[in-house]
C-alpha positions in Angstrom: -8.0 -15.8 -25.3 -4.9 -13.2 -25.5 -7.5 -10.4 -25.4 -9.3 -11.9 -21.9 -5.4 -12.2 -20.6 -4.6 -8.7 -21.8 -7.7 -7.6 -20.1 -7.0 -9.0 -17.1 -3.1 -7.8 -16.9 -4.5 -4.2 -17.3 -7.0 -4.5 -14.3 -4.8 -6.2 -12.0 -3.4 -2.9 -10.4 -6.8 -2.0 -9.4 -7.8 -5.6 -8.4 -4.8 -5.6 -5.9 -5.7 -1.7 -4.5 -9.4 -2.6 -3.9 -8.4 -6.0 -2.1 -6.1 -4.2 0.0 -7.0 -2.6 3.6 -7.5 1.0 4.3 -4.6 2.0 6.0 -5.0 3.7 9.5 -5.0 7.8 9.8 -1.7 9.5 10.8 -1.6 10.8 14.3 -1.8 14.2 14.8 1.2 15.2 16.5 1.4 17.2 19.5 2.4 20.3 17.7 -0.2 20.3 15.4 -2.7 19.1 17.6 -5.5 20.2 20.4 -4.1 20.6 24.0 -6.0 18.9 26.7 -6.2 20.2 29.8 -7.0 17.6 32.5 -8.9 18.6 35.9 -6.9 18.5 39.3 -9.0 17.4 42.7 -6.5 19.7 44.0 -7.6 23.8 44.6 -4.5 25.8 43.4 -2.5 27.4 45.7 -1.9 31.3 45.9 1.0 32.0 43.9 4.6 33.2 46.2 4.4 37.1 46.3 7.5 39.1 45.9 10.0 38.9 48.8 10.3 41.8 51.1 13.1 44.5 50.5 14.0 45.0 54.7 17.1 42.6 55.6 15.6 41.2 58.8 13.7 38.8 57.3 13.5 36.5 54.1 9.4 36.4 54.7 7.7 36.8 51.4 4.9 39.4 51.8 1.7 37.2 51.9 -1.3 37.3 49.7 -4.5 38.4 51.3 -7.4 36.6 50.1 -9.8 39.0 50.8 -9.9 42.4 49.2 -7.8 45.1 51.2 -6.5 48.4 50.5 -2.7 47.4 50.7 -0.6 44.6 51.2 1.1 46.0 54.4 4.2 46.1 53.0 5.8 48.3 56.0 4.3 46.7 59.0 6.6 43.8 61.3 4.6 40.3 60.3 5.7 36.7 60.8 4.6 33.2 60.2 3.0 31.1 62.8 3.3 27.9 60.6 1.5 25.9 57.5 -2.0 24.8 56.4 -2.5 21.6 55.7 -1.4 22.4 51.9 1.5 24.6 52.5 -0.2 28.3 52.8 1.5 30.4 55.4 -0.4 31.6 58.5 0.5 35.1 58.8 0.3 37.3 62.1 0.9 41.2 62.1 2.4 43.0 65.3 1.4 45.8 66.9 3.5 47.7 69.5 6.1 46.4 72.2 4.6 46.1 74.7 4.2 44.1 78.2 0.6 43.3 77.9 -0.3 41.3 74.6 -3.6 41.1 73.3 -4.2 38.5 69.9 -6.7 38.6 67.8 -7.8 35.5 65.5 -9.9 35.3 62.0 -11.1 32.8 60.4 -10.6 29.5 62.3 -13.7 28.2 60.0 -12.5 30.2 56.9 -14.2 31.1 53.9 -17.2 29.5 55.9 -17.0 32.6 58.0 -15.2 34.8 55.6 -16.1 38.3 57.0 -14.1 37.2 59.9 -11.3 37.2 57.8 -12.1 40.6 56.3 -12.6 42.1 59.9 -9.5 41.3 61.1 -7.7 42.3 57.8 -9.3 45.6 58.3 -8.4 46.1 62.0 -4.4 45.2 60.4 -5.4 48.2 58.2 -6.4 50.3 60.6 -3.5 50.5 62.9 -1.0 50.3 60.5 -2.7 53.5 59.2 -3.0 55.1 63.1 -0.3 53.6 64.9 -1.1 56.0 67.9 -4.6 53.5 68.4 -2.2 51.3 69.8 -1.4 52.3 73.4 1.2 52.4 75.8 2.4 49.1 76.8 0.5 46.9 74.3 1.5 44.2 72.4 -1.3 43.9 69.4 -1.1 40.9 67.5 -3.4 39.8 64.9 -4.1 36.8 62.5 -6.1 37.3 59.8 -6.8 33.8 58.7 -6.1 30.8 60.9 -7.6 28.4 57.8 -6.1 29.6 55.1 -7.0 26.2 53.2 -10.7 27.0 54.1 -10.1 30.5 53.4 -9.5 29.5 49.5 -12.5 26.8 49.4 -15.0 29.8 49.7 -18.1 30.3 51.8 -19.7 27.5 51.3 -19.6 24.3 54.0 -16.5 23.3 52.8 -15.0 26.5 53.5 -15.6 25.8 57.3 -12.9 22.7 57.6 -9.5 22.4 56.7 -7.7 20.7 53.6 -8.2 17.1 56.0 -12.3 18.1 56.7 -11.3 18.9 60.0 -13.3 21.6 62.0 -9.8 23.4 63.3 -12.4 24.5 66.5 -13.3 20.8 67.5 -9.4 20.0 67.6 -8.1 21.9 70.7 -7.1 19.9 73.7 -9.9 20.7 76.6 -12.7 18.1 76.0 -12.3 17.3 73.0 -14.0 14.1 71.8 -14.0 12.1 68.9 -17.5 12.2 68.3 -18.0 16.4 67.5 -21.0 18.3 66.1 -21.9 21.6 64.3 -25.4 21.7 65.6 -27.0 18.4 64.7 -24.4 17.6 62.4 -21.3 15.5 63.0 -18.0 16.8 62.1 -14.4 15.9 61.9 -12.8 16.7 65.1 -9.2 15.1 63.6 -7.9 11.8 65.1 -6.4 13.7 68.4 -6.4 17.2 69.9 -3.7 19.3 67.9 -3.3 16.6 64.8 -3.8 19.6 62.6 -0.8 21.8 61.2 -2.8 24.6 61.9 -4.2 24.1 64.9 -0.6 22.9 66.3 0.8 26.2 65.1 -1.4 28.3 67.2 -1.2 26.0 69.8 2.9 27.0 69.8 2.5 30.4 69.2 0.1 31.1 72.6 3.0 29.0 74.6 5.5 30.8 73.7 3.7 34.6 73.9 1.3 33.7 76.9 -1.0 36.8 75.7 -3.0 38.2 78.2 -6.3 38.1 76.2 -7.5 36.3 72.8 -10.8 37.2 70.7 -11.3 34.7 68.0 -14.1 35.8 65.9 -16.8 34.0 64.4 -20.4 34.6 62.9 -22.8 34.8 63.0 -25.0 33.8 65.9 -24.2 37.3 67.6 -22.9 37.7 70.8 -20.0 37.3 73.2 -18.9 34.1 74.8 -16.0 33.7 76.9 -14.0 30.1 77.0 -14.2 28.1 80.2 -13.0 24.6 81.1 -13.5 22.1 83.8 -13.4 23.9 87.1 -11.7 27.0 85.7 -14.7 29.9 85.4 -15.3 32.0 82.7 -13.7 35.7 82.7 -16.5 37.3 82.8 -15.0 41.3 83.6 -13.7 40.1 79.9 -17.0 39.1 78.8 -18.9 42.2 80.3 -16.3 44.9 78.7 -16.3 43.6 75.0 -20.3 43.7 75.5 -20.4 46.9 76.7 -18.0 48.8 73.7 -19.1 46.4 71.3 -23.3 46.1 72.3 -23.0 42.5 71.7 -24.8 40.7 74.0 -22.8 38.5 76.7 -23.7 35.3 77.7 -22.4 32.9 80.0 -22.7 29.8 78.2 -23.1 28.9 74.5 -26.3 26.7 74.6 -26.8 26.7 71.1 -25.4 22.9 71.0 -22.3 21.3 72.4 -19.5 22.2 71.6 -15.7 20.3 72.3 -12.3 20.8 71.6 -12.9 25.1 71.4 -10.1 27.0 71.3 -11.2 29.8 73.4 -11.5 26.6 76.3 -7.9 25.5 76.0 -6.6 28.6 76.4 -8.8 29.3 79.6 -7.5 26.3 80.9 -4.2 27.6 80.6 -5.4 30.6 82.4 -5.7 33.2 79.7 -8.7 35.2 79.2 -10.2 34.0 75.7 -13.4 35.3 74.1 -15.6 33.6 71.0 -17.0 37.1 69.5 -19.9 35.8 67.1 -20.8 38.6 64.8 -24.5 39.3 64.0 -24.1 38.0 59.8 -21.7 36.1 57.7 -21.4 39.0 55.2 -20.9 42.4 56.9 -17.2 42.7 58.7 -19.0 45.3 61.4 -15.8 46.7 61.5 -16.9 49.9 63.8 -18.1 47.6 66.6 -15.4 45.5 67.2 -12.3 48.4 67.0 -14.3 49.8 70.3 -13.9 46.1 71.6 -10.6 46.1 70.7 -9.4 49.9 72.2 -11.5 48.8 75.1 -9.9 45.5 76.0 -6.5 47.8 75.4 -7.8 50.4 77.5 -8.8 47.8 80.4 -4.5 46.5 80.1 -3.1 50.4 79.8 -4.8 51.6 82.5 -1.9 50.6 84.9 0.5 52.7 82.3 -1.9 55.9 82.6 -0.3 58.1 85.6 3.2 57.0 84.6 3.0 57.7 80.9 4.0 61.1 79.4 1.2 61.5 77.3 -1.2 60.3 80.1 -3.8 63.5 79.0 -4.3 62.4 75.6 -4.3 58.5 77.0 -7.4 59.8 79.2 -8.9 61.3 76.5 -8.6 58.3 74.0 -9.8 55.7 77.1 -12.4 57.7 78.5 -15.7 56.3 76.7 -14.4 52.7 78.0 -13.1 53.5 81.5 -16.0 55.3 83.1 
């Protein structure tokens, strides 16, 4: 009997630890642990570049999406507004002169992406040769008018803003809520000019009142010029930028209908507006379009010719558009 009860005094320890539940692992702290990195539905936004050195303005010198051969740190450039998610909308100037002329990339951004690199070239190329820009011309240009769909890349999504919105189904002459990129519907936005982007060009040609807007788009090839209601086409417009570019002109887009254009409103208002739809969506066809563009100056100079001291060379840099 005290042997059994000795026996079972020495055991009980291990009696009690095998009865007993395993206890739970430690956590792992977050020191000593695995980072997780959690997916955003949101697409980053480009980082702020460094602020400009000149004391006239605060304007941070933007980020170009596309590649360029400088940042155009030395050129007069402003901000026409904000995308949808806060990138700017930047627009270079060009001379100081009466007669304004505006060019416009990428409306459908990344969708139409050499847009974008066309007009960032053309910003290149007269900061480079100044003297392309002549007497009594105001050159403006935006590179990107969708930044947002500038970022989301050439595919479909590239074409709308950061809302889905096609920003060239939500200007004010006819647009409709009902909208279409050939047989497929699209997001005109709840009202004409409910877009940040669209509003923002929208205040821009108010306050300038250019004399003549090329938005360009690809790729169906060809120049269209914006018409609304009762108020014709410019067609001398039309029939110039063919002729330097060797786009074809035509005088309707039949393609499919299409409201709330851009290049419409503004002929509404008056103001010569051309849709120049490249051939591709890859190539820029840079060459092309600076001959639309000295031409279309040409056409506004020409008044400035017989006054202008340097009239000679003038002649000379106007002559393959003017006879």
């Amino acid at each position: 009997m005290w042997l059994r009860f000795l026996t079972l005094l020495m055991l009980a320890p291990l009696l009690a630890a095998c009865a007993s539940p395993i206890a739970p692992p430690r956590p792992v702290s977050a020191a000593s642990g695995p980072v997780l990195i959690t997916a955003t539905a949101d697409l980053p936004t480009i980082a702020p570049p460094p602020e400009r050195s000149t004391p006239q303005s605060d304007a941070p010198v933007p980020t170009l999406i596309l590649p360029t051969l400088t940042a155009f740190p030395d050129d007069d450039f402003f901000a026409l507004g904000q995308s949808v998610e806060g990138r700017t909308i930047w627009a270079w100037q060009f001379g100081e002169g009466e007669r304004t002329i505006v060019l416009v990339g990428g409306i459908h951004g990344g969708y139409e992406a050499n847009t974008v690199l066309l007009s960032e070239m053309l910003v290149e190329h007269f900061r480079r040769s100044p003297e392309d820009v002549l007497p009594g011309i105001r050159l403006v240009i935006v590179p990107s008018a969708n930044p947002d769909g500038t970022e989301r890349g050439r595919g479909l999504e590239g074409r709308f803003n950061a809302r889905g919105v096609d920003l060239n189904r939500n200007w004010g002459c006819e647009w409709s809520e009902e909208a279409t990129l050939r047989e497929r519907p699209v997001d005109p936005g709840p009202r004409p000019f409910s877009e940040p982007e669209t509003l923002a060009l929208r205040s821009f040609f108010i306050s300038v009142e250019p004399d003549a807007v090329i938005f360009y788009h690809s790729a169906v090839g060809g120049v269209f010029m914006g018409a609304c209601g009762n108020e014709p086409a410019a067609g001398w417009m039309g029939r110039l930028l063919a002729e330097a570019t060797g786009y074809p002109y035509y005088r309707e887009f039949h393609y499919y209908e299409v409201t709330g254009d851009a290049s419409n409103w503004l002929a509404e208002r008056g103001v010569p507006a051309a849709i120049l739809e490249l051939y591709s969506q890859d190539e820029p066809e840079f060459d092309e379009n600076l001959r639309g563009v000295m031409a279309l100056q040409c056409h506004f100079a020409g008044s400035s010719l017989a006054r202008s001291s340097d009239a000679s060379v003038l002649r000379r840099v106007c002559a393959p558009y003017t006879e």
